[in-house]
TIKOL-490679 format. One record per residue: residue number from 1; x, y, z of N, C-alpha, C, O, CB in turn. Coordinates in steps of 0.001 Angstrom, whole numbers. Atoms other than C-alpha are relative to their C-alpha. Glycine has a CB too. Example, Ala and Ser with C-alpha at 12.3 -4.5 7.8 and 13.67 -1.06 7.14 Angstrom:
BEGIN
+-----+---------+---------+---------+---------+---------+---------+---------+---------+---------+---------+---------+---------+---------+---------+---------+
!   n !    n.xx !    n.yy !    n.zz !   ca.xx !   ca.yy !   ca.zz !    c.xx !    c.yy !    c.zz !    o.xx !    o.yy !    o.zz !   cb.xx !   cb.yy !   cb.zz !
+-----+---------+---------+---------+---------+---------+---------+---------+---------+---------+---------+---------+---------+---------+---------+---------+
!   1 !     890 !   -1190 !       0 !   12300 !   -4500 !    7800 !     900 !    1200 !       0 !    1936 !    1181 !     665 !    -992 !      27 !    1246 !
!   2 !    -820 !   -1190 !     -60 !   13670 !   -1060 !    7140 !    -770 !    1090 !     730 !    -261 !    2198 !     899 !     414 !     462 !   -1415 !
+-----+---------+---------+---------+---------+---------+---------+---------+---------+---------+---------+---------+---------+---------+---------+---------+
end
This chain:
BEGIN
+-----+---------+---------+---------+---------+---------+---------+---------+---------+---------+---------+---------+---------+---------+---------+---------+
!   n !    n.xx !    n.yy !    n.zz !   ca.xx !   ca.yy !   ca.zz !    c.xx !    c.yy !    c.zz !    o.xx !    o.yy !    o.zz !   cb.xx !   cb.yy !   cb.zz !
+-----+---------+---------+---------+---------+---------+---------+---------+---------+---------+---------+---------+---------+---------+---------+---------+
!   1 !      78 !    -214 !   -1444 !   63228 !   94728 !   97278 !    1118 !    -787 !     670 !    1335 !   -1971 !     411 !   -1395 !    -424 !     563 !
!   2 !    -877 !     759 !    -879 !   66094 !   94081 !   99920 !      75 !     290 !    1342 !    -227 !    1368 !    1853 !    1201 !      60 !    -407 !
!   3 !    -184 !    -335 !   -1447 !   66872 !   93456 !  103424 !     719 !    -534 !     776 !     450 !   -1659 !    1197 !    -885 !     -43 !     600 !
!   4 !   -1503 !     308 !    -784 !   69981 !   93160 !  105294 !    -694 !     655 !    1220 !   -1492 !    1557 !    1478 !    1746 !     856 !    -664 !
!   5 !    -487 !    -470 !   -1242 !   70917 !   92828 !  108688 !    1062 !     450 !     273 !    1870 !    -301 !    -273 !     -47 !    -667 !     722 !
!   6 !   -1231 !    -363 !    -174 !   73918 !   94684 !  109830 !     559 !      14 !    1284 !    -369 !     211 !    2069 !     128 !    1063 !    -488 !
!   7 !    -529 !    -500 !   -1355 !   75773 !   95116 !  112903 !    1358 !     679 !    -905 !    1942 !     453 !   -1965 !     367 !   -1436 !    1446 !
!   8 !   -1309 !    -977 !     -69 !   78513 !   97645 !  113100 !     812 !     175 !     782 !     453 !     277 !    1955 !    -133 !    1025 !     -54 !
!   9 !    -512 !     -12 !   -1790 !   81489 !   97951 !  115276 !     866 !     940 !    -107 !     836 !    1515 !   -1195 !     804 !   -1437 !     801 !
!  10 !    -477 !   -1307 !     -86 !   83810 !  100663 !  116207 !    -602 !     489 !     879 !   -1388 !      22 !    1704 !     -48 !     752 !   -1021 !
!  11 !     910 !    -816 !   -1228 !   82931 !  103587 !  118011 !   -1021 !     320 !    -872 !    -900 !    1043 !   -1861 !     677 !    1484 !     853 !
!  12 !    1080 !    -347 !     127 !   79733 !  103658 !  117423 !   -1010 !      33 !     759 !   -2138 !     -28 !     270 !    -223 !    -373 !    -667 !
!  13 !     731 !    -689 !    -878 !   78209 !  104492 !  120538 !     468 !    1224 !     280 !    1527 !    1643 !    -189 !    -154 !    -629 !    1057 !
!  14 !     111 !   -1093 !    -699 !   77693 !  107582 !  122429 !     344 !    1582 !   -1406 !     513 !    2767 !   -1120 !    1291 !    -284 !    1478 !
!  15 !    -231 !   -1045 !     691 !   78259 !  109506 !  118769 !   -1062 !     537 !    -967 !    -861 !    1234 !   -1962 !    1078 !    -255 !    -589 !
!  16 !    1331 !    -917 !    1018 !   74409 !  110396 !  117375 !     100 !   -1215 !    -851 !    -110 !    -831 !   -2001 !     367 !    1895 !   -1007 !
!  17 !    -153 !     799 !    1585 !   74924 !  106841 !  114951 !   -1412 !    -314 !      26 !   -2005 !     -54 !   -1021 !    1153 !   -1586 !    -228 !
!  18 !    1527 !      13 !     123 !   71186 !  105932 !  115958 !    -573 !     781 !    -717 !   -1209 !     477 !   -1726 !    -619 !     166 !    1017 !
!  19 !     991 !    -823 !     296 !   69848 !  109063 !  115560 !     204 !     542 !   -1693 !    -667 !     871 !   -2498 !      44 !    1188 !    1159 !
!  20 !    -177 !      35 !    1545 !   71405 !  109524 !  112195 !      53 !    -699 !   -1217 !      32 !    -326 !   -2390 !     677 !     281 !    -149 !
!  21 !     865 !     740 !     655 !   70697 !  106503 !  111104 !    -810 !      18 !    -157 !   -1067 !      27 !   -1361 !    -128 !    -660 !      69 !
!  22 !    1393 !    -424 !     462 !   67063 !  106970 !  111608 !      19 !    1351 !   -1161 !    -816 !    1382 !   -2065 !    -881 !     457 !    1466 !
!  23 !     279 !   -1064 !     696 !   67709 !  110317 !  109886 !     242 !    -355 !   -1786 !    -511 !      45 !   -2674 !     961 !    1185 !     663 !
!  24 !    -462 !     526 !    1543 !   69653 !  108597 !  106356 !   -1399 !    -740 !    -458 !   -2022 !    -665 !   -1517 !    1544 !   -1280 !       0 !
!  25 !     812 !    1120 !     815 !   67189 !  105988 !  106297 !   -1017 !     651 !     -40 !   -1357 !     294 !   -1168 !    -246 !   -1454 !     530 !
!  26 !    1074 !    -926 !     557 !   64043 !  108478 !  106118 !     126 !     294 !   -1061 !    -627 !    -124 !   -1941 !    -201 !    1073 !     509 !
!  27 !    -391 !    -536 !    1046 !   65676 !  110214 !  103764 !    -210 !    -528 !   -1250 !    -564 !     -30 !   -2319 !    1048 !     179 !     136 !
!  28 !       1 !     742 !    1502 !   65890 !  107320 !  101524 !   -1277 !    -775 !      78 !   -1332 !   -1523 !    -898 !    1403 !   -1121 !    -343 !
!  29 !    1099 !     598 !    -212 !   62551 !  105835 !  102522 !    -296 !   -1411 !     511 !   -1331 !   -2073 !     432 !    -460 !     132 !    -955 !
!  30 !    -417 !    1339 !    -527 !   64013 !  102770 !  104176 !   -1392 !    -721 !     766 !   -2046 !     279 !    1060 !    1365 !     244 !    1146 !
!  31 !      35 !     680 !   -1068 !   61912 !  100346 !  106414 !     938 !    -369 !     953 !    2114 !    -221 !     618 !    -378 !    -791 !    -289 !
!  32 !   -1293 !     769 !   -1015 !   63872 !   98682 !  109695 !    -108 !     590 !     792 !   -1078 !    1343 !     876 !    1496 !     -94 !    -248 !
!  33 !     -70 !     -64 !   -1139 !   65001 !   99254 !  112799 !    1562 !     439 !     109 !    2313 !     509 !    -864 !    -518 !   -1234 !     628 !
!  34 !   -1238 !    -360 !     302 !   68268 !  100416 !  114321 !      76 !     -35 !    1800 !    -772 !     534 !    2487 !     291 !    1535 !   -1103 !
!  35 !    -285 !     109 !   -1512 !   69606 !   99629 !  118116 !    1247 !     154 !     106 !    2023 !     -90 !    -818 !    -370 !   -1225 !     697 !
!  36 !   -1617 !     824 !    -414 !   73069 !   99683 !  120582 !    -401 !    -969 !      76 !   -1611 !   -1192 !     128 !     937 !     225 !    1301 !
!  37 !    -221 !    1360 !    -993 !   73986 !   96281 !  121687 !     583 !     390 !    1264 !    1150 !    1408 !    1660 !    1037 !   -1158 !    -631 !
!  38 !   -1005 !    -143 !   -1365 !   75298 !   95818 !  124778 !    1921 !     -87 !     -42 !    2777 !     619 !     490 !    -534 !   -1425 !    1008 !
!  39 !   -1397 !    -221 !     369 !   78684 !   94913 !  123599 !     694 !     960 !    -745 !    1816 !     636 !   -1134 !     307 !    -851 !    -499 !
!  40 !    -389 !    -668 !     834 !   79223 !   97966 !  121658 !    -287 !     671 !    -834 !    -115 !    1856 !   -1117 !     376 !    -314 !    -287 !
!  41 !     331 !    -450 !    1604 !   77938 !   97919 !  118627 !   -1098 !     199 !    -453 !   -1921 !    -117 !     406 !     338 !    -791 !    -916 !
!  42 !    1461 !    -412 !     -34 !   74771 !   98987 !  117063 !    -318 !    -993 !   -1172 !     472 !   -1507 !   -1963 !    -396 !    1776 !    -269 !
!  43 !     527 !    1201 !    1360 !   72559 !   96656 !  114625 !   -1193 !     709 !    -666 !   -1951 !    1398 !      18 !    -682 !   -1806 !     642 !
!  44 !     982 !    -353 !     568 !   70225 !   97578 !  112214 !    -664 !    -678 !   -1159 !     221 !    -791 !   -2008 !     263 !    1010 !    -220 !
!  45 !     919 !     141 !    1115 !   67674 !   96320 !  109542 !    -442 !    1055 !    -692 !   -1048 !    2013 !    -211 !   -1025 !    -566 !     342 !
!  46 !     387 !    -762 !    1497 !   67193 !   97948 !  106012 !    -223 !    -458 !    -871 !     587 !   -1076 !   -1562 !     687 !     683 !    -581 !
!  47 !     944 !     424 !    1013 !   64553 !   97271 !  103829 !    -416 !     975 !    -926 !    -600 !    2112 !    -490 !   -1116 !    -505 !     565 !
!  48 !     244 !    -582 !     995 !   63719 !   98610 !  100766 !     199 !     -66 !   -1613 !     -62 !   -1132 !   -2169 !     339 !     709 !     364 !
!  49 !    -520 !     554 !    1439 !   64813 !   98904 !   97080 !    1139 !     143 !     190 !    1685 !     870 !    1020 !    -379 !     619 !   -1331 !
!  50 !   -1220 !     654 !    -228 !   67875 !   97322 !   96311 !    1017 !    1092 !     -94 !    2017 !     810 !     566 !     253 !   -1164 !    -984 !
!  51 !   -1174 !   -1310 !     557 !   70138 !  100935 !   95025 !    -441 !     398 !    1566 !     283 !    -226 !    2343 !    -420 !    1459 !   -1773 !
!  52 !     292 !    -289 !   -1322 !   68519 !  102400 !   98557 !    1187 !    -262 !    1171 !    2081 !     366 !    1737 !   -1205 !    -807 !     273 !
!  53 !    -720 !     607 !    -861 !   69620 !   99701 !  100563 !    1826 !     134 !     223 !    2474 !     472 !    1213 !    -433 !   -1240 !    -334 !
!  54 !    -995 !    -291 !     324 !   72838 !   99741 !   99206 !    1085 !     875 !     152 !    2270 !     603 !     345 !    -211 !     -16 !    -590 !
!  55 !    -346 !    -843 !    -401 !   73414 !  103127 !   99587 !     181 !     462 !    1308 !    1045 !    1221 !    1746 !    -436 !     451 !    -483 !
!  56 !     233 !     239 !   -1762 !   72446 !  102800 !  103213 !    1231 !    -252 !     577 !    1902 !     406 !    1373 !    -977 !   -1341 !     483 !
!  57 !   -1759 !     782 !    -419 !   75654 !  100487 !  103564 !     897 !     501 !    -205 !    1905 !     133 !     398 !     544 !   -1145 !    -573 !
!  58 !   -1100 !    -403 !      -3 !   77732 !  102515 !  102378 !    -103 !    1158 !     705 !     895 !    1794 !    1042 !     518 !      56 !   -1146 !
!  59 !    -336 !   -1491 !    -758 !   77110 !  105422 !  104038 !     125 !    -155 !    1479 !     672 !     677 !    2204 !   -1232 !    1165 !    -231 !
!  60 !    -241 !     404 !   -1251 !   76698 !  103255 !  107348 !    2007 !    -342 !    -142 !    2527 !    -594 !     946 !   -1230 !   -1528 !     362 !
!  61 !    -821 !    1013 !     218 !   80448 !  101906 !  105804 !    1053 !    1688 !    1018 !    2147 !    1539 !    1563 !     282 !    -867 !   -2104 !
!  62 !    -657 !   -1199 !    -572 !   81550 !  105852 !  107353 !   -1228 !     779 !    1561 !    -897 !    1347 !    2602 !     205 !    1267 !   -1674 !
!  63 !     647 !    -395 !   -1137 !   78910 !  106830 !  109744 !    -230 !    1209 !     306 !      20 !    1863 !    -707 !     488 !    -392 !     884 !
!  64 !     -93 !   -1473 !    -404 !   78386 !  110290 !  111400 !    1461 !     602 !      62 !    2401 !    -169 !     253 !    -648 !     171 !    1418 !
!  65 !   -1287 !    -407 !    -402 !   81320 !  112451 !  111731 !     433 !    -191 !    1756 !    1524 !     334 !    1979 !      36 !    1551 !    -476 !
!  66 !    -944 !      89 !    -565 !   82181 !  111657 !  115056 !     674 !   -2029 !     514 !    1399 !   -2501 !    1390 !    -470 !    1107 !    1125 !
!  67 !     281 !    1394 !      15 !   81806 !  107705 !  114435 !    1740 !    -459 !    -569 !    2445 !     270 !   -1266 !   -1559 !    -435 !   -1189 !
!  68 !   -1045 !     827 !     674 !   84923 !  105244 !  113638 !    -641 !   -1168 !    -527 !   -1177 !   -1831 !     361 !    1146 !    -410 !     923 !
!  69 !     648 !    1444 !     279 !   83516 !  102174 !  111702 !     966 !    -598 !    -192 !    1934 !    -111 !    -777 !    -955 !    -267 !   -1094 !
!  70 !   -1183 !    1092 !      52 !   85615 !   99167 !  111956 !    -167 !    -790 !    -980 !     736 !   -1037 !   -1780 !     163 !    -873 !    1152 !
!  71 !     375 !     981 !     947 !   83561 !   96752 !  109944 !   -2016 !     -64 !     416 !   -2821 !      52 !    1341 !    1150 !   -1726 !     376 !
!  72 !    1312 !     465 !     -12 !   80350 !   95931 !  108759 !    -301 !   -1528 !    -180 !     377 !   -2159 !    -991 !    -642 !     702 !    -984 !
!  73 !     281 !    1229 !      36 !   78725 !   92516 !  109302 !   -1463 !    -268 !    -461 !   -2414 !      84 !     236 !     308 !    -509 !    1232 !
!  74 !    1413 !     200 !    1122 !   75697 !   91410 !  106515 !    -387 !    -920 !     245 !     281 !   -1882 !     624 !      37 !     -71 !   -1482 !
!  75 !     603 !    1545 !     438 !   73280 !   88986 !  106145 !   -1454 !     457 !    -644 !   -1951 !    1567 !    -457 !    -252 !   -1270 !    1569 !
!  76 !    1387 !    -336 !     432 !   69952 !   88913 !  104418 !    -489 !    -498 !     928 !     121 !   -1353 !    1569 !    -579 !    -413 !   -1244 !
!  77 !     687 !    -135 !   -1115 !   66922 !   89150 !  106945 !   -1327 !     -87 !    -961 !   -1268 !    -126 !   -2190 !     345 !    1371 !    1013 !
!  78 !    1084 !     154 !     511 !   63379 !   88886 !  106200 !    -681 !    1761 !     264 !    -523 !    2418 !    1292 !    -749 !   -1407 !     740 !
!  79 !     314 !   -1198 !     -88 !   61583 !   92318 !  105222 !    -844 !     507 !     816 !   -1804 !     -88 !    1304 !    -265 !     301 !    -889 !
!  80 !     708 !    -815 !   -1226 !   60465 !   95195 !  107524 !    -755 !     940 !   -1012 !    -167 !    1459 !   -1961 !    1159 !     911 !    1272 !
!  81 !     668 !   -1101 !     900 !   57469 !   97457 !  105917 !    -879 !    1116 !    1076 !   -1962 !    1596 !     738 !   -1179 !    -858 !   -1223 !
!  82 !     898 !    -973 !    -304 !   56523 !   99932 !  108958 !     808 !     975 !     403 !     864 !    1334 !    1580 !   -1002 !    -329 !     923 !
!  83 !    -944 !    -847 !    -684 !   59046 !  102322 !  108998 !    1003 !    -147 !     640 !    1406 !   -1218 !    1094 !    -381 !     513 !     619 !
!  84 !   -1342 !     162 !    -255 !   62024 !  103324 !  110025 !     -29 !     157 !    1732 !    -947 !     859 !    2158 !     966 !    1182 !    -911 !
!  85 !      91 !    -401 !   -1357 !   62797 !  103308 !  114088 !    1266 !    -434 !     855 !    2034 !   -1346 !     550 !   -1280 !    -583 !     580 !
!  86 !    -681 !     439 !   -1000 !   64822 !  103199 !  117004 !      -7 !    -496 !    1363 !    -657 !     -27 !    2297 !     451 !     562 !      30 !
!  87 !     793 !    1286 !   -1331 !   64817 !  100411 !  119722 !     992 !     575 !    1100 !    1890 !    1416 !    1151 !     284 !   -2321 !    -317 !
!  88 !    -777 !    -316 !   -1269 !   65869 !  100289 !  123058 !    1376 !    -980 !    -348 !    1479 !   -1773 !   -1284 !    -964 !    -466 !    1606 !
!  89 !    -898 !     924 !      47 !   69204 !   98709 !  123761 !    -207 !   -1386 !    -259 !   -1346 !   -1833 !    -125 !     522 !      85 !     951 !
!  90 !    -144 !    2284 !     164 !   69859 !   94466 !  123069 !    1089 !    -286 !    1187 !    1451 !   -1437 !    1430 !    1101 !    -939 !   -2162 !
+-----+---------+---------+---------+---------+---------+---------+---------+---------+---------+---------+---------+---------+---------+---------+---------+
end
C-alpha cells in the first residue's frame, strides 16, 4: 500500500485535469482526493497499491490532452481509504 501527495504545475487548470483525474484514478481503484489551488496548480492524494499508484504518476507526469505538466512535486502522505473525489478549490 502507497500514498503520495502531489501537486502539479503547468497548465493545469481550466483543462478537465480534475475531472480526469477522478476518472484515471477509478479506473485503477485509487483512494484520495484531487483539488485546484489557488495559485495554479492542482494537488492530489493517491492511495492504493504501490504499481497503481505509480502508474497514477505517470500518467499525471502527461495529463489530459489539453494539459501542459511542468513538474510533479511528491511526498508520502498518510493513507486515504474512501474513495476517490473532488474538492473544492485551496
Amino acid at each position: 500500500m502507497k500514498s503520495i501527495h502531489v501537486r502539479i504545475t503547468g497548465r493545469v487548470q481550466g483543462v478537465w485535469y480534475r475531472a480526469w483525474t477522478c476518472q484515471q484514478a477509478d479506473i485503477k481503484g485509487l483512494s484520495g482526493w484531487v483539488r485546484n489551488r489557488r495559485d495554479g496548480s492542482v494537488e492530489a492524494v493517491f492511495s492504493g497499491d504501490d504499481a497503481d499508484v505509480d502508474a497514477m504518476l505517470a500518467l499525471c507526469r502527461e495529463g489530459p490532452h489539453l494539459a501542459v505538466v511542468d513538474a510533479l512535486a511528491l511526498e508520502p502522505c498518510d493513507p486515504t481509504e474512501d474513495g476517490f473525489k473532488s474538492l473544492p478549490t485551496a
